[in-house]
C-alpha positions as CSV (number, residue, x, y, z in Angstrom):
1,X,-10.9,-22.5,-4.1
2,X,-7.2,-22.7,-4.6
3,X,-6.7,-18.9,-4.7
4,X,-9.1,-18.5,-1.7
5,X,-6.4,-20.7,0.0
6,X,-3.4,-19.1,-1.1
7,X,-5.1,-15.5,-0.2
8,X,-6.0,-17.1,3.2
9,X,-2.9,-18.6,3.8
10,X,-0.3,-15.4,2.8
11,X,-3.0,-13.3,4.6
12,X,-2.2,-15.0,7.8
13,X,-0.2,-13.7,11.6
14,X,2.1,-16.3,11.2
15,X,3.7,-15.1,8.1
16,X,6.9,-13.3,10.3
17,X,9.5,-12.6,7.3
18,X,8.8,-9.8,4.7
19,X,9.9,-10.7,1.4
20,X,11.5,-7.6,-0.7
21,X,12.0,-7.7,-4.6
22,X,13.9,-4.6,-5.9
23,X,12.4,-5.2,-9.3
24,X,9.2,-6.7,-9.5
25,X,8.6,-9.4,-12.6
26,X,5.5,-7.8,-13.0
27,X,5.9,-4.1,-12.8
28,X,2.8,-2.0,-12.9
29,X,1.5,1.2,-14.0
30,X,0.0,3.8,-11.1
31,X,-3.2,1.9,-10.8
32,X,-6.3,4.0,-11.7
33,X,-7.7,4.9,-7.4
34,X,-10.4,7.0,-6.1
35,X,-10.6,9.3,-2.8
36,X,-13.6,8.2,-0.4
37,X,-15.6,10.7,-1.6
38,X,-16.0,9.1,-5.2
39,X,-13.9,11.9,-6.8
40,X,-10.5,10.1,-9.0
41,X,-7.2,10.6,-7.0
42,X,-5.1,13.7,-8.0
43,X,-2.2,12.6,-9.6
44,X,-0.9,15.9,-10.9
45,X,-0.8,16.8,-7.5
46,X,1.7,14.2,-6.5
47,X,3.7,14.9,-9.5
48,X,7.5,15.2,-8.4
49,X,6.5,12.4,-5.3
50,X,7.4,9.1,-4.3
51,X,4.6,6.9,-4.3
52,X,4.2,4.4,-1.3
53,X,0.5,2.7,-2.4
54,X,-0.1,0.0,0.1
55,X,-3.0,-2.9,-1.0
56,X,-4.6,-4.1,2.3
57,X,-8.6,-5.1,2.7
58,X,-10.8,-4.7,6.1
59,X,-10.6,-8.5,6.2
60,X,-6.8,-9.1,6.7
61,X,-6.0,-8.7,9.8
62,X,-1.9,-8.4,9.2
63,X,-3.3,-5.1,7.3
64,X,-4.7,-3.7,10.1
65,X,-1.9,-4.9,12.8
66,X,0.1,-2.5,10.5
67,X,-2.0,0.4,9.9
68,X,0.0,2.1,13.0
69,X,3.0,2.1,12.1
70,X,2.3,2.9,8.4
71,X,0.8,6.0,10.6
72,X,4.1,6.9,12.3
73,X,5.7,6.4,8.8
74,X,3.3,8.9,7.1
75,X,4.5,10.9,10.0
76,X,8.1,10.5,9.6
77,X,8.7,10.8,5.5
78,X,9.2,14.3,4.1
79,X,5.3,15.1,2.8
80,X,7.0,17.0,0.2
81,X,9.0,13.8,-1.5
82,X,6.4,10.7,-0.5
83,X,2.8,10.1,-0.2
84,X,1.3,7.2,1.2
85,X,-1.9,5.7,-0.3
86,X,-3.7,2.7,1.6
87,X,-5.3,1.2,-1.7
88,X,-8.6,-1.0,-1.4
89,X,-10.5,-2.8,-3.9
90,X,-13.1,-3.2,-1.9
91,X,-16.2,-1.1,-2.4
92,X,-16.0,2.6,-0.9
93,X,-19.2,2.0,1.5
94,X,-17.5,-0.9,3.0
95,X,-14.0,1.2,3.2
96,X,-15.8,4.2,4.7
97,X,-17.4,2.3,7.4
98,X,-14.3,0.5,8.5
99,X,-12.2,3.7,8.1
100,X,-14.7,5.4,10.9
101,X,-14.7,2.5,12.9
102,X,-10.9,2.9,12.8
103,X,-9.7,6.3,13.5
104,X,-7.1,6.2,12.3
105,X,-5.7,9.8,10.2
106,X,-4.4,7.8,6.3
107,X,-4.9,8.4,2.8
108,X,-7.4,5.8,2.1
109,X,-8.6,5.4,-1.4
110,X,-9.9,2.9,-3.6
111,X,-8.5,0.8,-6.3
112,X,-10.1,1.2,-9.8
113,X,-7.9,-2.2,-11.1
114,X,-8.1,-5.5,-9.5
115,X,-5.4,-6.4,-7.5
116,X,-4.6,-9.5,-9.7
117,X,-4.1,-7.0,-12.7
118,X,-1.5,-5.5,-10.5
119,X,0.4,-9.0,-9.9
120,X,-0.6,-8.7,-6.5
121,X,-1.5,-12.1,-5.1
122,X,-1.2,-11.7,-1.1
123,X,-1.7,-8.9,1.6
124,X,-0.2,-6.1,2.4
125,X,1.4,-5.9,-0.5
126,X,2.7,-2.2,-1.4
127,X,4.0,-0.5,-4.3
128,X,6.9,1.9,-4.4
129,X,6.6,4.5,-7.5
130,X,9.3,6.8,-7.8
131,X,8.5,10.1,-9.2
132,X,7.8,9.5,-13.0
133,X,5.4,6.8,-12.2
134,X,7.4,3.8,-12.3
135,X,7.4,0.9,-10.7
136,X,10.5,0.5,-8.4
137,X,9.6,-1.8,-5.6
138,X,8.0,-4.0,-4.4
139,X,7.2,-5.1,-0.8
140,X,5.5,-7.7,0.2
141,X,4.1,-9.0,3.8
142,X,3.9,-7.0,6.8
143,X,6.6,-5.5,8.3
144,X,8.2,-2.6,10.4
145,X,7.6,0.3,8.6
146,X,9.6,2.5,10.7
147,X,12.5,-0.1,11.3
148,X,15.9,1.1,10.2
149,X,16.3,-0.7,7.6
150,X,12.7,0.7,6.1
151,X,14.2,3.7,6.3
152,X,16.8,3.4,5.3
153,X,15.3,2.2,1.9
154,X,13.3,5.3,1.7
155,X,16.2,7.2,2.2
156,X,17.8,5.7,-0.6
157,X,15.4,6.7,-2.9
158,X,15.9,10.4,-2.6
159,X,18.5,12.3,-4.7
């Protein structure tokens, strides 16, 4: 019940300011994801990328108030130094069917690990991976993806 309530409750519209850790007390490995047709996610060919892996579900609604302008980010990074993943643990039927509903032209996939095993206790939550797989931020709440100071922290990461 309690964790119902704490999901609920950091899930929420009201929840204005994004909280950024640089270094994440739990960092994770690339969490095991498949694409929507079943098949495992290529990581070899996203070898040499920045990985922006965003954990939403169909049900929290700050998720989808962002999926535009995670959009128009997709749309702004260089394709050859990020790639974007929205990461569900939800089951692929039920991401497929929201996904059509939607229209909206992501990288959808679905998470093999519970979200817990990832430290992740609230949504969106997203994970930064810089090119050898590592952990190196971690971004929680909604926010404005294509604010200047996102950006600018994309920026940043790039040699």
């Amino acid at each position: 019940m309690f964790f119902l309530l704490l999901t609920l409750f950091s899930c929420s519209e009201n929840r204005k300011q994004t909280i950024e850790t640089a270094h994440s007390a739990k960092q994770t490995d690339i969490p095991k994801m498949l694409e929507r047709n079943g098949k495992p996610v290529d990581f070899e060919r996203l070898k040499g990328k920045i990985l922006i892996v965003n954990i939403w579900a169909t049900w929290c609604m700050p998720c989808i108030k962002e999926m535009p302008d995670l959009l128009a980010l997709a749309k702004i990074l260089p394709p050859d130094k990020f790639e974007l993943l929205l990461a569900s643990d939800q089951s692929l039927k039920k991401l497929n069917k929201f996904i059509s509903n939607r229209g909206l032209d992501l990288h959808y996939v679905q998470l093999q690990n519970s979200i817990e095993s990832l430290g992740v206790y609230a949504l969106p939550t997203t994970l930064v991976y810089d090119k050898s797989g590592k952990e190196i931020h971690r971004l929680l709440g909604n926010r404005g993806w294509t604010s200047e100071e996102t950006l600018l922290l994309f920026n940043n990461m790039l040699p």
